[in-house]
C-alpha positions as CSV (number, residue, x, y, z in Angstrom):
1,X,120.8,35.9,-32.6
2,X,119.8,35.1,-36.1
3,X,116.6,36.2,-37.2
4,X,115.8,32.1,-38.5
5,X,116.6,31.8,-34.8
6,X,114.6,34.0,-33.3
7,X,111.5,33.0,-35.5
8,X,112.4,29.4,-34.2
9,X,112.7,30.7,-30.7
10,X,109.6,32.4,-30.8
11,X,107.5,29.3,-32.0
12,X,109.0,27.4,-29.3
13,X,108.1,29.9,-26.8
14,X,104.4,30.9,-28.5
15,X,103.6,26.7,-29.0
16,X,100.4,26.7,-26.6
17,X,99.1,29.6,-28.7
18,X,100.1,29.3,-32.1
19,X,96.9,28.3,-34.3
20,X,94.7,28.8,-31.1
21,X,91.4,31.4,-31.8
22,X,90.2,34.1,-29.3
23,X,87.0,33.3,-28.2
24,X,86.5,36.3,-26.0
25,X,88.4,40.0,-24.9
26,X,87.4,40.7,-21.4
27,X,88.8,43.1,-18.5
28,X,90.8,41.5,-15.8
29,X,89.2,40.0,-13.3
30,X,90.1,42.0,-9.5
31,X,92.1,38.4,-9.0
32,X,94.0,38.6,-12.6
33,X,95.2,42.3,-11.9
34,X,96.1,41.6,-8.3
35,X,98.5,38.5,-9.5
36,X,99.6,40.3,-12.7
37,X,100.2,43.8,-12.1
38,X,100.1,44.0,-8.1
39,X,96.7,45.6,-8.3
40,X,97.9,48.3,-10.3
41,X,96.4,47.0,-13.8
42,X,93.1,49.1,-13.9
43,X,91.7,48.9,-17.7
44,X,93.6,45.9,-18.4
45,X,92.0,43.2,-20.9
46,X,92.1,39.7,-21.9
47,X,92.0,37.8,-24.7
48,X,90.4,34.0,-24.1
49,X,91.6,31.5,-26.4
50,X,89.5,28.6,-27.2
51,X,92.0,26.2,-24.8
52,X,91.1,28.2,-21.7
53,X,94.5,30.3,-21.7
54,X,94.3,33.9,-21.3
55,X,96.9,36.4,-23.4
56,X,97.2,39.7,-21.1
57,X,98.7,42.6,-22.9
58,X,101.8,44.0,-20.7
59,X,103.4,47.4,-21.0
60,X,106.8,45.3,-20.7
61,X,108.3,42.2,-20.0
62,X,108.2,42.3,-16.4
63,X,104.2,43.0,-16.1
64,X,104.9,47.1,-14.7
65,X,101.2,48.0,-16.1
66,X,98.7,46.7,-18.9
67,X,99.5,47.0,-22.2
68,X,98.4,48.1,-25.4
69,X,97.1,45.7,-28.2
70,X,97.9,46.7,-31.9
71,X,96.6,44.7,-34.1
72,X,96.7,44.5,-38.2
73,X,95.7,42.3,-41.3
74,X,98.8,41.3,-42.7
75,X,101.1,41.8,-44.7
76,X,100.5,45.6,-43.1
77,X,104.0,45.3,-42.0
78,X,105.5,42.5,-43.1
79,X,108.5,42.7,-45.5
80,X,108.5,40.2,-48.7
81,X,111.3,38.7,-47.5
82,X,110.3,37.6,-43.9
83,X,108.9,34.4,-43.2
């Protein structure tokens, strides 16, 4: 896949959260980390956005623990040429 692909892909995929704000970081409720991570996500968070949807940081794609959250200003990272 093409990076201008993936980019595309990924706004596809991220629609529902791209321009959204977080409103609030909580833990998991006992409910969230039962249905998430099988009741094995102890110290897990969430970030609320202002539509009501929850972002839960996952150690990999198929939710096998909670995650960790790096986060940056940009352009930290970012390459003059991307985007």
């Amino acid at each position: 896949m093409e990076k201008e692909e993936l980019i595309a892909w990924y706004q596809v995929e991220h629609k529902d959260v791209i321009g959204r704000t977080i409103v609030d970081v909580r833990p998991l409720t006992d409910l969230e980390e039962e249905v998430v991570f099988y009741g094995e996500g102890w110290g897990a968070h969430a970030y609320v956005l202002d539509n009501d949807m929850v972002i839960i940081p996952s150690r990999d794609e198929e939710g096998n623990g909670p995650g960790a959250s790096f986060i940056y200003t940009l352009p930290i990272l970012r390459d003059e040429d991307d985007y």
